[in-house]
Every structure is written in structure tokens, then in C-alpha cells.
C-alpha positions in Angstrom: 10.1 -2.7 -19.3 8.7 -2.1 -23.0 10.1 -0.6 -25.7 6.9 0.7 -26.6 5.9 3.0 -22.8 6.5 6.6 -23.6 7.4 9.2 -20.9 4.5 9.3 -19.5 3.8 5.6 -19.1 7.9 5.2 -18.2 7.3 8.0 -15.0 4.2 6.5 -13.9 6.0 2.8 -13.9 8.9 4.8 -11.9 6.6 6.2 -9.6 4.5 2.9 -9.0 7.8 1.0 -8.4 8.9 3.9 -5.5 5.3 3.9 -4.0 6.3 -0.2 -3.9 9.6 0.2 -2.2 8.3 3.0 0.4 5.6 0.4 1.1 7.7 -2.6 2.1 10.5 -0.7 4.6 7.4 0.7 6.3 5.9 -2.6 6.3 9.2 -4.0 7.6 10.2 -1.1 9.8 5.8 -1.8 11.4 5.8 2.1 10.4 2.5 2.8 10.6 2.3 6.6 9.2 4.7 5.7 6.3 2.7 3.0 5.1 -0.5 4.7 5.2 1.5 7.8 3.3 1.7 5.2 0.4 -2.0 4.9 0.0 -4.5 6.9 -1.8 -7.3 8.4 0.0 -10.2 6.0 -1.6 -8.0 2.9 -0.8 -10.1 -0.1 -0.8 -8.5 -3.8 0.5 -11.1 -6.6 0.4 -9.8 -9.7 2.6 -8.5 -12.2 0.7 -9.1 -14.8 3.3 -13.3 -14.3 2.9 -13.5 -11.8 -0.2 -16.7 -10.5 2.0 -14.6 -8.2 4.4 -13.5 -4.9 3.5 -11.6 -2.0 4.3 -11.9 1.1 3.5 -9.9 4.4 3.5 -6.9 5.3 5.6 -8.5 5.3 8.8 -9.8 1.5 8.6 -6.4 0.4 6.6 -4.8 2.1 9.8 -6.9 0.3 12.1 -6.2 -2.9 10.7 -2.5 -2.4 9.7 -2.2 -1.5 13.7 -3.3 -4.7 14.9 -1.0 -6.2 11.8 1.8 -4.6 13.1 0.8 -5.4 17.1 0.8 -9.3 16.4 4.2 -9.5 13.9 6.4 -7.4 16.7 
């Protein structure tokens, strides 16, 4: 980390890091609710396989993250 964050840039770091960590163990534990918890209402993911497909919002990142979680069980 900088030197130079100051509080506020320290507790946003902290907090992005958390967010981070509550991500993965959902991702590992396939828990669906928990990840989606880690998002932010206007999430956006655009497919890095075609850069043309995208997702947006909880209920399409659910829908995919379902089918994710389906095929790695």
C-alpha cells in the first residue's frame, strides 16, 4: 500500500479487498446469493471471450453465475 492514501482512500482499499475475499469463498463454496451480495446493483460484465456479450445487473449475473456454478460442481 502507499504512503501517500489517507483514511479515506486506506478504508475504501480495506473495503475493496473484503468485497474481494467475500467474492472468492462464494465463488468456491458455488454460493450463489453471497456472490451476487458482493455486487453492486448496476453491475455490468462484458464476456471476455467475444467483448460483444454482456451482462447486466444482478438478475442476468445470477443467471449466468447459475449455469457457472451448474457446470464446475
Amino acid at each position: 500500500m502507499s504512503e501517500n492514501l489517507d483514511s479515506s482512500g486506506e478504508r475504501e482499499l480495506r473495503a475493496a479487498v473484503d468485497t474481494s475475499a467475500r467474492m472468492q469463498r462464494a465463488i468456491e463454496a458455488a454460493d450463489l446469493e453471497g456472490f451476487l451480495a458482493t455486487l453492486s446493483l448496476q453491475v455490468v460484465l462484458r464476456s471476455p471471450i467475444s467483448m460483444r456479450a454482456e451482462f447486466r445487473g444482478k438478475e442476468e449475473m445470477a443467471e449466468l453465475m447459475r449455469g457457472v456454478f451448474a457446470s464446475i460442481d
